[in-house]
N, C-alpha and C positions, 0 to 999 in steps of 0.2 A: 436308671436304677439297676437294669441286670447289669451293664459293666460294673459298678463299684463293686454287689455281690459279687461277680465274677473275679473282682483283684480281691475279696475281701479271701473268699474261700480258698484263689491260686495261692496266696499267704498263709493260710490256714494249712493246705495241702504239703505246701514245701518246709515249714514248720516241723509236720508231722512226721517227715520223710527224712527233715536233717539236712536237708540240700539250704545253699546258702544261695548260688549263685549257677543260674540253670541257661543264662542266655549264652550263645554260640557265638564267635565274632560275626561281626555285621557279614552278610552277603553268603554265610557257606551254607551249605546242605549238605545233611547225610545223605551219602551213598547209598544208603538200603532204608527201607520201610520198617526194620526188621531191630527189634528193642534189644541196646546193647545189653552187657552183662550189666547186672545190678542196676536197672533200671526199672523200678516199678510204677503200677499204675497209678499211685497216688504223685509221684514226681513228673510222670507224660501228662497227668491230669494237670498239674498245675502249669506246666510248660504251655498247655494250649489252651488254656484261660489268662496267662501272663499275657496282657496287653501293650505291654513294652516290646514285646517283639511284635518280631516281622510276621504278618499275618501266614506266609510260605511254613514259616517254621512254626508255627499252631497249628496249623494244617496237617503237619508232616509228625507232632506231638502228637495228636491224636488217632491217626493214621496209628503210629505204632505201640500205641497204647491197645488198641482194639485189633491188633497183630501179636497178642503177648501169649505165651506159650501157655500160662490159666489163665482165661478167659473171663471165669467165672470171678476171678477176684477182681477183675477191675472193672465187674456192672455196677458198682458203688463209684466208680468215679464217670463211667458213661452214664450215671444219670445226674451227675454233675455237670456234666459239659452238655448235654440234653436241654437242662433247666436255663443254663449261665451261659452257655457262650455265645458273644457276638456275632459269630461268623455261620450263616446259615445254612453253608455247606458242611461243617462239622455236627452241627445239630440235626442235620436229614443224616449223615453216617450215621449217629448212637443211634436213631430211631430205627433203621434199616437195620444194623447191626443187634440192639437187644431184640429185635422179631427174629433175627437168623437165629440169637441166642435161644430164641425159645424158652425167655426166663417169663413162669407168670408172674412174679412177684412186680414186675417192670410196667405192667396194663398200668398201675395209678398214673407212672409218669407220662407213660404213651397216651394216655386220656387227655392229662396236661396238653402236651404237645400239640392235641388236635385244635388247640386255639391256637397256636403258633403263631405271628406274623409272614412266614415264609409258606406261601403254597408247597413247596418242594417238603416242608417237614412237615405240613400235616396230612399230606400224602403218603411220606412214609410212616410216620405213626398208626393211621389208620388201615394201611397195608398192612404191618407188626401186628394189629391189635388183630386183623383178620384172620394171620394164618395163625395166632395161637389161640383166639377164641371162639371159632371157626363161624362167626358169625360175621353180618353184612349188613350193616344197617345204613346203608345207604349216604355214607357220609361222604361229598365233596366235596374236597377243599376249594373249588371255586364257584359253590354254591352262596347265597348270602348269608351273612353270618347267622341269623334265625334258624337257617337250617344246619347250617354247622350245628349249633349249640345246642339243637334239639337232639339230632344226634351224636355229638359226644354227651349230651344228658343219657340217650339211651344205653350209651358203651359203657357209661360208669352205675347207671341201677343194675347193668346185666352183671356188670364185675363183683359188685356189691350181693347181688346174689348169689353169685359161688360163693362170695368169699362167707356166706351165712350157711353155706352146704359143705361141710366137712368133707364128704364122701366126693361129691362134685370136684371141689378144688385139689384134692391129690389124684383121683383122674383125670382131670386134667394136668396135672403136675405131670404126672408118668407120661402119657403118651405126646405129650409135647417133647420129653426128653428123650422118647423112645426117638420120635422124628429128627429131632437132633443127634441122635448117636448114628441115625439111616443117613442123614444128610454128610455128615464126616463122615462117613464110611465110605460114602460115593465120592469125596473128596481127593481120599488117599490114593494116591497110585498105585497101582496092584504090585501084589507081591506074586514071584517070579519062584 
């Protein structure tokens, strides 16, 4: 069922975006990570949900979709490739990547997540979910699923409760963004 989703909405993506035809000849790779000109998130989106390619070059789609100069425009398609994609190392990157984002709007899919199939992405989801809700409830991904489930039950009443506290939920908004702009900050190379 997630693959068809996943060719349904890569179709829906490339649609959207006017790309007709996204596959590369067989065997080549981009030389950089680094998203050409006019290449947006919704076209890397659908490249690494496109099952017809080569599992390297979905890899390397999403790779450079989540390397895109706004960030913020393409956590609409990292919680598409979060939900849909086959490949369980693309789906621990958005999980890992919307916690760097520091987006809260992203906790509902991150909660998702923490049923995952892959130990690796409900690991990262509920690492994501830690440093932006700075809570810890105790969630192992290689606990049995009982307790999985108890605790992603508990990470989505907590979320559910900001999101019923106005005041709570843009305090949190701010200072997760605050953290985010401190984190790029430490990123950049100094200036001279």
């Amino acid at each position: 069922m997630r693959r068809l989703h996943g060719v349904f909405l890569a179709l829906m993506l490339m649609s959207q975006c006017g790309c007709r035809d996204t596959a590369s000849p067989a065997g080549s790779q981009p030389d950089s990570v680094e998203p050409a000109a006019g290449e947006s998130a919704a076209i890397l989106a659908a490249q690494a949900l496109d099952t017809s390619l080569p599992q390297a070059q979905r890899r390397d789609a999403a790779t450079r979709m989540m390397t895109a100069a706004e960030p913020d425009a393409a956590i609409p398609s990292m919680h598409s490739l979060l939900a849909t994609s086959d490949d369980d190392s693309v789906r621990e990157m958005m999980a890992k990547r919307l916690g760097d984002l520091r987006d809260m709007d992203s906790s509902p899919q991150l909660i998702e997540a923490m049923g995952d199939s892959s130990t690796r992405v409900r690991e990262a989801a509920a690492h994501s979910l830690i440093k932006m809700l700075g809570r810890d409830y105790f969630f192992r991904p290689d606990d049995p699923p009982d307790l999985q489930r108890a605790a992603q039950d508990r990470y989505r009443r907590y979320w559910d409760y900001i999101q019923g506290n106005p005041y709570m939920l843009e305090t949190f908004r701010e200072r997760n963004q605050q953290l985010r702009r401190e984190g790029e900050a430490a990123l950049r190379p100094e200036q001279e």
